[in-house]
C-alpha positions as CSV (number, residue, x, y, z in Angstrom):
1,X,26.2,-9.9,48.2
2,X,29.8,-9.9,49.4
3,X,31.3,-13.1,50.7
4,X,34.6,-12.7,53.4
5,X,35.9,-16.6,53.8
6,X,37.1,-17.8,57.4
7,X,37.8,-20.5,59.0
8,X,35.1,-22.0,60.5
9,X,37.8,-22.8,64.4
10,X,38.4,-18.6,64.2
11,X,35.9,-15.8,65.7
12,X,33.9,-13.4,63.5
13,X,36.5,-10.2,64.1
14,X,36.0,-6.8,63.4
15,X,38.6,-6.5,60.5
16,X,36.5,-10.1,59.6
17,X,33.6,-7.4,59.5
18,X,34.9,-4.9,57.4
19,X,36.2,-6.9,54.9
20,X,32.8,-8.7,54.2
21,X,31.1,-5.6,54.4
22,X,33.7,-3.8,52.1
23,X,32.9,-7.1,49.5
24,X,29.8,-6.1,49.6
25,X,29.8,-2.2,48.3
26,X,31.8,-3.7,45.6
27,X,29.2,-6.3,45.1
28,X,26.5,-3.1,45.1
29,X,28.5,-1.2,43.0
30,X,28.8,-3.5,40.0
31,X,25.7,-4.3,38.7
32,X,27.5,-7.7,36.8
33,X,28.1,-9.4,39.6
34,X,25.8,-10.0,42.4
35,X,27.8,-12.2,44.3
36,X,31.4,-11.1,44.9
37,X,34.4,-12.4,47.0
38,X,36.6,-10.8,48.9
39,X,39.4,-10.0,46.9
40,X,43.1,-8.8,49.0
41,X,44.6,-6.8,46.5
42,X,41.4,-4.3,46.4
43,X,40.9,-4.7,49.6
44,X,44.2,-3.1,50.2
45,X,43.7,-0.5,47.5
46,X,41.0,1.0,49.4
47,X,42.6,1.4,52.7
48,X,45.5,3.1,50.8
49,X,43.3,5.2,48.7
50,X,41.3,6.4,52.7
51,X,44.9,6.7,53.8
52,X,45.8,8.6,51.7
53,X,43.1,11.2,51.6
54,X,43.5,11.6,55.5
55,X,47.3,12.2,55.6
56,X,46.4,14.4,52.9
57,X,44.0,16.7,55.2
58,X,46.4,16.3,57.9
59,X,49.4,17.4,55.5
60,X,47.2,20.2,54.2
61,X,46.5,21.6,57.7
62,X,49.9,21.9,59.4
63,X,51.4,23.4,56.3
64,X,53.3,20.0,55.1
65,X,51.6,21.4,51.6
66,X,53.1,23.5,49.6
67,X,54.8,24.4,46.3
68,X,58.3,24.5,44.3
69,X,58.5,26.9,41.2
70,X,60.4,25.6,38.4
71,X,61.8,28.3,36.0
72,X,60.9,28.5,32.4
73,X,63.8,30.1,30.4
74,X,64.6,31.6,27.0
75,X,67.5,29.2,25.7
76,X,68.7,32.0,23.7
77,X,69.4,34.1,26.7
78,X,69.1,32.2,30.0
79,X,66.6,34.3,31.1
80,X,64.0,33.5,33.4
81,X,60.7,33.7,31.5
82,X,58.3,32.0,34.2
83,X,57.7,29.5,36.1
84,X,55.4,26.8,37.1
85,X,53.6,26.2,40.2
86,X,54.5,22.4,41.5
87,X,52.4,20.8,44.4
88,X,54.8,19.3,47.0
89,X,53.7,17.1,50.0
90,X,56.3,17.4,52.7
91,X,56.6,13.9,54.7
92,X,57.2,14.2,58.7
93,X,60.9,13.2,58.1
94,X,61.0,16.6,55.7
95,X,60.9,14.6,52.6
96,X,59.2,15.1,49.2
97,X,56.6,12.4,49.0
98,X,56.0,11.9,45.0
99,X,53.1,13.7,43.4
100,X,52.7,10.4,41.5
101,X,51.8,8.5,44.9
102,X,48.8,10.8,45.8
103,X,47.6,12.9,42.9
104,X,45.5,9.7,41.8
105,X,43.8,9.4,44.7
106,X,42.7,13.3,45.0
107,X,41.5,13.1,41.9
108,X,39.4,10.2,42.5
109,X,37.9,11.9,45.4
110,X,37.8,15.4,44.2
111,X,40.4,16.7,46.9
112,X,42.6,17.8,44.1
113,X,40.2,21.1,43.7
114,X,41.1,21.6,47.3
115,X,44.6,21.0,46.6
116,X,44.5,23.4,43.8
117,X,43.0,26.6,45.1
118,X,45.3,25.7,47.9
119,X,48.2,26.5,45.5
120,X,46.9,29.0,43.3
121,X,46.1,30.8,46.6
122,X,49.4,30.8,47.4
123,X,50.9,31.7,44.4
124,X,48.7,35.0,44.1
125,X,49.7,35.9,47.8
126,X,53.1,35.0,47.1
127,X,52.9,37.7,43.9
128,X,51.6,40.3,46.1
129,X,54.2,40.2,48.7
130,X,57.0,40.5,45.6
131,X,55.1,43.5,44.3
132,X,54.5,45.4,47.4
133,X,58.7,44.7,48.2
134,X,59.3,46.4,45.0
135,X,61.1,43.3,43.8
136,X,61.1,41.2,40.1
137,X,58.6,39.2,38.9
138,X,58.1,36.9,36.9
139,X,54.4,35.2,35.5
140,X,53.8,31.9,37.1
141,X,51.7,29.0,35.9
142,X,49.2,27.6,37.9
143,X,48.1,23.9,36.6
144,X,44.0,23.4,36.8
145,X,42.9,19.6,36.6
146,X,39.5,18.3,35.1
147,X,38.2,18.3,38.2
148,X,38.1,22.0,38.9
149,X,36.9,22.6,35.6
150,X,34.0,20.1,36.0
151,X,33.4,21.4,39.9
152,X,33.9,25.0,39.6
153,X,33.9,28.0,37.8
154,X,38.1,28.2,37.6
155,X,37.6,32.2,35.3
156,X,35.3,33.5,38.1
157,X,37.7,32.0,40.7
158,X,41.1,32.9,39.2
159,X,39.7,36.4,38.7
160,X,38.1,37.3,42.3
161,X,42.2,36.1,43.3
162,X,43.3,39.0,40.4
163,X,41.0,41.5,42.4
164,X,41.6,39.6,45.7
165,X,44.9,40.4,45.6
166,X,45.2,43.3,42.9
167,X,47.0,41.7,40.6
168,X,47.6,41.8,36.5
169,X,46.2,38.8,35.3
170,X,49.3,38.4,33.0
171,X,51.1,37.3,35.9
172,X,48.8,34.0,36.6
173,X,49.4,31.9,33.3
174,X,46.1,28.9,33.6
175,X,48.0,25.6,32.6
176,X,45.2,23.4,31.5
177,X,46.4,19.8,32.0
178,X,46.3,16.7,29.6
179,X,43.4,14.9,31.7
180,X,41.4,18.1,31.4
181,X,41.0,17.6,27.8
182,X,39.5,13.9,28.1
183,X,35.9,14.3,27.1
184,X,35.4,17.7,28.3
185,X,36.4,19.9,24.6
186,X,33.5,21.7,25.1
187,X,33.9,23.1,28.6
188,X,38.1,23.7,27.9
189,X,36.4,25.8,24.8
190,X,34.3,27.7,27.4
191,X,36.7,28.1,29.9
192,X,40.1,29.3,27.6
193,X,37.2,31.8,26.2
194,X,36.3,33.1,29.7
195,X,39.8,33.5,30.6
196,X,40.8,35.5,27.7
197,X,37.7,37.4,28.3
198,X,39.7,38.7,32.5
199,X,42.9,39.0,30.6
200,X,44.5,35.3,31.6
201,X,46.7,33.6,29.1
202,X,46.4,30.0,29.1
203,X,48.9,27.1,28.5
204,X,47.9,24.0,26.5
205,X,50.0,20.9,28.9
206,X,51.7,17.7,27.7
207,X,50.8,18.5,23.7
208,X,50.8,15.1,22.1
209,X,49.6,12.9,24.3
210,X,46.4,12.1,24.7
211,X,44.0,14.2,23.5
212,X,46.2,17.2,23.3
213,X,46.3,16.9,20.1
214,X,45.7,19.0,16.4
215,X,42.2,18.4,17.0
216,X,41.9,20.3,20.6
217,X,44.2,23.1,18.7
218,X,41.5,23.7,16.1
219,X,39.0,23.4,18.9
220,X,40.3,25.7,21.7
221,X,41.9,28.8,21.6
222,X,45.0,28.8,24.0
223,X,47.9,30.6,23.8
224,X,51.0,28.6,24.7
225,X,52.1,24.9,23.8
226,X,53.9,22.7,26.3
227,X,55.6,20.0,24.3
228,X,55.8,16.8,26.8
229,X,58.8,16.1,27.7
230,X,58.4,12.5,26.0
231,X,59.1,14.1,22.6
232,X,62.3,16.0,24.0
233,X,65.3,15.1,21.9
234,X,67.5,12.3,22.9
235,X,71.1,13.0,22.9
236,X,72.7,12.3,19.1
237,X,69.0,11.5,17.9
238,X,68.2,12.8,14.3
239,X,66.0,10.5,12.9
240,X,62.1,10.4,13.7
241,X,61.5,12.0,17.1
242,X,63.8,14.8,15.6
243,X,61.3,15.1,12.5
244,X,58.1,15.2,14.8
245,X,59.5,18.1,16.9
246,X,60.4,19.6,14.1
247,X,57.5,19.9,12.6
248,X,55.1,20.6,15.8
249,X,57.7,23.8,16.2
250,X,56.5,24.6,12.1
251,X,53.2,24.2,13.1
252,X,53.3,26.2,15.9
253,X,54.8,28.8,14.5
254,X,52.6,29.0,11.6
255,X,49.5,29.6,14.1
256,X,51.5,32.6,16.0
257,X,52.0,29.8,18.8
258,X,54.6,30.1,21.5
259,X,55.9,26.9,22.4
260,X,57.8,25.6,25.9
261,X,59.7,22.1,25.5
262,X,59.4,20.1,28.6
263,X,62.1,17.7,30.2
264,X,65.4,19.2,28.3
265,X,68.2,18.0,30.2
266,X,71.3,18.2,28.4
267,X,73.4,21.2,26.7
268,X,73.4,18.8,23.4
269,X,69.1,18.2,23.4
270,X,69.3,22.4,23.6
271,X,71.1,22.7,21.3
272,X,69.3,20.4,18.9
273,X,66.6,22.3,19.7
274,X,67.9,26.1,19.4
275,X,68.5,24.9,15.6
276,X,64.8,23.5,15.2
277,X,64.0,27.1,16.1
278,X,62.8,26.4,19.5
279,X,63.3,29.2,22.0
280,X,61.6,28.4,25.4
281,X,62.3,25.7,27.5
282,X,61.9,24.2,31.5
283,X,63.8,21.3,32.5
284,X,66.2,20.2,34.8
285,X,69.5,21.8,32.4
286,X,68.8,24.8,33.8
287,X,66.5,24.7,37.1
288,X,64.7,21.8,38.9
289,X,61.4,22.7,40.8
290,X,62.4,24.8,44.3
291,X,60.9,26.2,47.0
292,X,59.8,30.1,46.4
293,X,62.3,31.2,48.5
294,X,65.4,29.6,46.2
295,X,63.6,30.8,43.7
296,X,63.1,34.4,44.9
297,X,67.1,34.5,45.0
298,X,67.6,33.8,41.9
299,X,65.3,36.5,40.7
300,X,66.9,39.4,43.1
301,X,70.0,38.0,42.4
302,X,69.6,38.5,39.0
303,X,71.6,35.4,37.8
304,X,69.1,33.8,35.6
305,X,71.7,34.4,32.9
């Protein structure tokens, strides 16, 4: 049962209404407590959280969704390695609205699997259009969430957009994200296996957090390492962190295991890094996320170095 307080001098309204009645899903939905009270802070959860995943249809068809590349380079040359594939929600005023702000709630509600074959769509038609210009490119990574893993078969789908669009799958890098490896080693196993099997590297995101850690490397065979930016270098440090990068680079070399550092943003966290032996990095130093069309001039442009 869900209980809504009023005052006894007002009328029964309809927002009166949906507030009891919201009480008492959540009453329903925890089997603890059979009585609950309307609480304002939840309350107001949920209607952001429905908000939120309207906007987000509405967004989605008037192309106010999209996505900004952001280049991986080789810090030995400056070259333009790659890039990844960043979801953008464009706001009515032409402002970014922050991933961080409605990610969450697609997750939640399984939207992000729309969200992402949205993107990886785009990407792939995006590659075709290059190709058939004769112009440079580059491989791109395209992020996949524990959600499509769980809700669909991401191999069969990322290889009927290969055929769809008649492309080598060494240009779509699979970036399997950190929340894809909670409780799910067995079906990253599985899926890493199926990709390799249609020719798709794969990118292992945010190593060392969560449960991207040695154990998933002995567990699933990828064939790239994101470091999280968390472990990048701060300026001057040489104690711990310094260590710990250190030797996740020894490791990684050891296992024949190319490995991208996240979030460098300063010549002297480089360079810290080009003596650690890293080689491969994406942060804002050298390019923040852009739309494809910024991006496409740096690549005909040629000044990547």
């Amino acid at each position: 049962m869900g209980v809504f307080p009023i005052d006894p001098s007002e009328e029964i309204t309809i927002d009166a209404q949906a507030k009891a009645m919201f009480t008492n899903r959540r009453a329903k939905s925890d089997f603890k407590e059979r009585i609950a009270i309307f609480r304002p802070d939840e309350y107001e959860r949920e209607i952001a959280f429905h908000r939120t995943l309207t906007e987000f249809q509405y967004a989605l068809s008037n192309g106010r969704i999209t996505y900004y590349l952001q280049p991986q380079v080789d810090m030995e040359t400056g070259e333009i390695i790659g890039a990844e594939a960043l979801t953008r929600w464009i706001d009515k005023d032409d402002s970014l609205i922050s991933p961080a702000t409605f990610i969450p709630a697609l997750e939640e509600s399984g939207f992000v699997m729309t969200l992402d074959k949205y993107v990886w769509q785009g990407v792939a038609m995006w590659l075709r259009e290059r190709i058939d210009r004769g112009l440079r490119v580059v491989p791109i990574s395209l992020n996949v969430s524990r959600v499509d893993i769980l809700a669909c078969d991401v191999a069969e789908h990322m290889g009927a957009l290969a055929a769809q669009y008649n492309l080598p799958p060494e240009l779509m890098r699979i970036e399997i994200t950190e929340t894809a490896y909670t409780g799910e080693s067995e079906a990253v196993d599985k899926l890493t296996a199926d990709l390799h099997t249609r020719g798709f590297s794969t990118y292992m995101d945010d190593f060392g957090t969560g449960q991207s850690t040695l154990a998933m490397l002995k567990n699933v065979n990828v064939d790239v390492i994101k470091l999280d930016r968390t472990f990048a270098p701060v300026d001057g440090d040489q104690g711990r962190s310094a260590h710990i990068i250190s030797s996740m680079l020894e490791m990684a070399q050891s296992l024949h295991l190319p490995v991208v550092i996240e979030g460098v943003e300063t010549n002297e966290q480089a360079n810290m890094l080009r003596n650690m032996g890293a080689r491969y990095a994406q942060g804002f130093l050298y390019y923040r996320p852009m739309p494809a069309k910024d991006f496409e001039v740096l690549l005909d442009d040629g000044n990547d170095n």
